[in-house]
C-alpha positions in Angstrom: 0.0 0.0 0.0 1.1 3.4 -1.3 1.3 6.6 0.9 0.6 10.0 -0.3 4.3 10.9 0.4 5.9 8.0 -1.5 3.6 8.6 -4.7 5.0 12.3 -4.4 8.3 10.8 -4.6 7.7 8.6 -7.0 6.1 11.4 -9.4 8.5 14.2 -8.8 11.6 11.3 -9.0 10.0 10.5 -12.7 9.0 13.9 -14.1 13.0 14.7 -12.5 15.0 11.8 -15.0 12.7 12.8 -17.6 13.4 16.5 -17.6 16.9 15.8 -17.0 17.3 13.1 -20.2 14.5 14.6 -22.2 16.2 16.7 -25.0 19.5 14.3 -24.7 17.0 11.2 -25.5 15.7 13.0 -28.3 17.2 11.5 -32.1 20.0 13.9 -33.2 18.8 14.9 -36.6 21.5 17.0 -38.9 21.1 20.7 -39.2 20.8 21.9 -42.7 23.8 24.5 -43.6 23.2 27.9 -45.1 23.9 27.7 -48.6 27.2 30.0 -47.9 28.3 27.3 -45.7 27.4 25.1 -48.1 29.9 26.5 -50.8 32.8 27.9 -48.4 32.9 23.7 -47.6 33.1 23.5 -51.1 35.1 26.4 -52.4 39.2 25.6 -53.8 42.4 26.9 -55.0 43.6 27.0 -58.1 47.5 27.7 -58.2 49.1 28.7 -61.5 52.7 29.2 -62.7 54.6 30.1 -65.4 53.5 26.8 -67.4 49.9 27.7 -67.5 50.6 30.8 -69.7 47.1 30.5 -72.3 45.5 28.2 -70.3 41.8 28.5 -69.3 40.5 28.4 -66.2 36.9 27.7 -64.3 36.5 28.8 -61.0 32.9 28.7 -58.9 32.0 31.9 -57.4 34.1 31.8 -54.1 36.8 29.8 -55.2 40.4 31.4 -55.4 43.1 31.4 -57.9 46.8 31.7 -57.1 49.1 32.4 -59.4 53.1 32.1 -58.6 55.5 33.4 -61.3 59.3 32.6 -60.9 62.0 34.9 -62.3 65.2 33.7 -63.3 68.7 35.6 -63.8 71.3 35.4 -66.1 74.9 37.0 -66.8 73.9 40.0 -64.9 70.4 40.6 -66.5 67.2 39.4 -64.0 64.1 38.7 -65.6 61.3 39.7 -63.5 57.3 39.6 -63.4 55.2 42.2 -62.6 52.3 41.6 -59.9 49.8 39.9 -61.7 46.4 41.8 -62.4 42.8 40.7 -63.2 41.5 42.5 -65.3 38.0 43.1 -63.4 38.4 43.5 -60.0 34.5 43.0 -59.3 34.6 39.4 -60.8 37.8 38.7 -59.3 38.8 40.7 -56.4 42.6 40.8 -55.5 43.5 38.6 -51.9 47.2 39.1 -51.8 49.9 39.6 -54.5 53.7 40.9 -54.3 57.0 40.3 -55.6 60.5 38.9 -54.7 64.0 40.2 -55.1 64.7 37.5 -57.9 61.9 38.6 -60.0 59.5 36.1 -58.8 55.9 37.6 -58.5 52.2 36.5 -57.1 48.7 36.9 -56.5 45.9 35.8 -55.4 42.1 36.1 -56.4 38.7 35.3 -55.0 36.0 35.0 -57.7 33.1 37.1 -56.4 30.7 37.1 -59.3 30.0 35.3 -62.5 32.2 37.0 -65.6 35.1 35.8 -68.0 38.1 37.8 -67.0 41.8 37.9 -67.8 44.6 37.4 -65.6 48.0 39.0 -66.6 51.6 40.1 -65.7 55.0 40.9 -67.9 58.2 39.6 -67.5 60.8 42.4 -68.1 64.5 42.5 -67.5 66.3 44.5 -64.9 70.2 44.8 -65.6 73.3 44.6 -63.1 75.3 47.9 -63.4 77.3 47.6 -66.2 74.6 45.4 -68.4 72.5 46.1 -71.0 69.0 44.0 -71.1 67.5 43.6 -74.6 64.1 45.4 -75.2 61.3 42.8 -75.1 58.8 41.8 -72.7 56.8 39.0 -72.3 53.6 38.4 -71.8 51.9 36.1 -69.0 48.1 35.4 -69.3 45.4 33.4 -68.4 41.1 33.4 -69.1 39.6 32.9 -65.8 35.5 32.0 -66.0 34.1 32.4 -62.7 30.4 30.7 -62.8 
């Protein structure tokens, strides 16, 4: 036989563990993710060097490009590049770029809208005292289609 204090107990003891274990007992169900988070999972890098002179590229809006251009030097004449530029800074908006002493030079873009875009830079010579570099520069270029 049951007392009125023991079926107190009883009741406030089981309303307690499930209170306690109530959300915790519930199935864990997966959160959906923004679609931002979504494509920053998603997003990549594309790094380019001197090889990919011409070459096309496709990027996703979000996704960077990195290009890294290498200098070289030779009987006192140094062949370096320019910073590379995109040639519309709304499709593809400028990260980080700079150059080195030994003519290397680099950049990086994130594509920010759709839009076809070029990426360049020139390769010009710088002379030691005493040297004379010859007068031609070359070109560095690539199509970028951000979609």
């Amino acid at each position: 036989m049951k007392t009125k204090a023991s079926a107190y107990f009883t009741v406030s003891l089981a309303l307690g563990l499930a209170s306690a274990t109530g959300p915790a007992a519930a199935p864990a169900t997966a959160q959906p993710q923004p679609s931002s988070a979504r494509h920053a999972a998603a997003a990549k890098r594309v790094v380019l060097t001197n090889a990919d002179d011409g070459r096309p590229v496709v990027l996703a809006v979000g996704d960077d490009v990195e290009i890294r251009l290498t200098g070289s030097r030779s009987q006192g004449l140094t062949y370096a590049w320019s910073v590379p530029q995109a040639g519309d800074s709304g499709v593809l908006r400028k990260i980080a770029g700079g150059t080195t002493p030994t003519g290397g030079a680099s950049a990086a873009f994130r594509a920010e809208k759709p839009g076809v875009v070029m990426i360049g830079s020139t390769r010009s010579c710088r002379p030691d005292p005493g040297r004379v570099c010859p007068d031609v520069v070359v070109p560095w270029n690539v199509t970028a289609k951000a979609t």
